[in-house]
N, C-alpha and C positions, 0 to 999 in steps of 0.2 A: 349684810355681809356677802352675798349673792351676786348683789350689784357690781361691791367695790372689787369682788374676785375676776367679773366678768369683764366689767372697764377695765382692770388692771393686766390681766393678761392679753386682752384685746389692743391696748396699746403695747404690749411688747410683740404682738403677732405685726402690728401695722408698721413697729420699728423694723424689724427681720423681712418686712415685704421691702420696704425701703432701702435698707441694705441689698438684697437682693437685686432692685432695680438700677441701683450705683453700677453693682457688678457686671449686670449685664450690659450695661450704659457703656462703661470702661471698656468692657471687650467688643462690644460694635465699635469704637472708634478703634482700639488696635488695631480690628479685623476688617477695618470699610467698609460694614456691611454690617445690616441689621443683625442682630443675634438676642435669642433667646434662651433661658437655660427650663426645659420643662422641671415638669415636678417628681417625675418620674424620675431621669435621669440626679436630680438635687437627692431624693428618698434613697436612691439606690447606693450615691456616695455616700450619703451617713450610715444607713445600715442597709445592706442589701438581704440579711432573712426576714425581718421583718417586713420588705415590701413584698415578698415570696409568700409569707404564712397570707399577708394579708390579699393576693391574689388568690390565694390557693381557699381560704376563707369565704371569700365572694362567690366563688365559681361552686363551692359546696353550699353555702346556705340559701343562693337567690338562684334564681333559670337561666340557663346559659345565655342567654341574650342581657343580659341586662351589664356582663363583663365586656364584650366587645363596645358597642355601642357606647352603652353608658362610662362605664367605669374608667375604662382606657383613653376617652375620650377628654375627662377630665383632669386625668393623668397627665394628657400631653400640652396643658395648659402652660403659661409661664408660672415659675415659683411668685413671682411676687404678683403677679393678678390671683392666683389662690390664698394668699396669705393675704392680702389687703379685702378682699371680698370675706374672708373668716374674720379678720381682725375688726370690720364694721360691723358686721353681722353680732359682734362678742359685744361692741358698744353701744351698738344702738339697743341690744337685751339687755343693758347693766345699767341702761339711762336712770333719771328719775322719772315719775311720772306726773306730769302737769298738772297744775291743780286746778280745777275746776270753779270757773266763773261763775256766782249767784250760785251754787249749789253749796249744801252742805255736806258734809260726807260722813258717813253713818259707818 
């Protein structure tokens, strides 16, 4: 049940990266010019306290270097290279597992 949760919402993360990618596709060609939309800026239009608690969160439970460097860093990713690296990530952990050649399994 694990699996089919993990492959299942793993493909609607990798549909929403895909979309993502459209959008940003569409507005580099309006705009002649490469464009990317980060994830920060995407987190902040749908809910901006929640990206706030979860900054504010970070900066209290881990050492201050690990928000600058790390955390902002990954922030300013494109939406759909974070969402397509989570959404494989979700499917290759809901795969099955190969069966094993000449062994038996116990």
């Amino acid at each position: 049940m694990i699996r089919f949760l993990l492959r299942f919402f793993g493909l609607w993360i990798l549909a929403a990266a895909f979309i993502f990618l459209v959008y940003d596709g569409t507005k580099s060609i309006a705009a002649d010019a490469v464009y990317f939309t980060k994830a920060k800026d995407m987190w902040s239009n749908f809910h901006q306290e929640s990206l706030e608690a979860f900054e504010t969160w970070v900066m209290q439970t881990f050492p201050g270097w690990v928000f600058d460097p790390v955390v902002r860093t990954v922030l300013d990713q494109p939406t759909f290279l974070l969402l397509g690296i989570l959404g494989a990530i979700m499917i290759i952990a809901g795969r099955k597992k190969k069966p094993l050649i000449g062994y038996a399994r116990r």
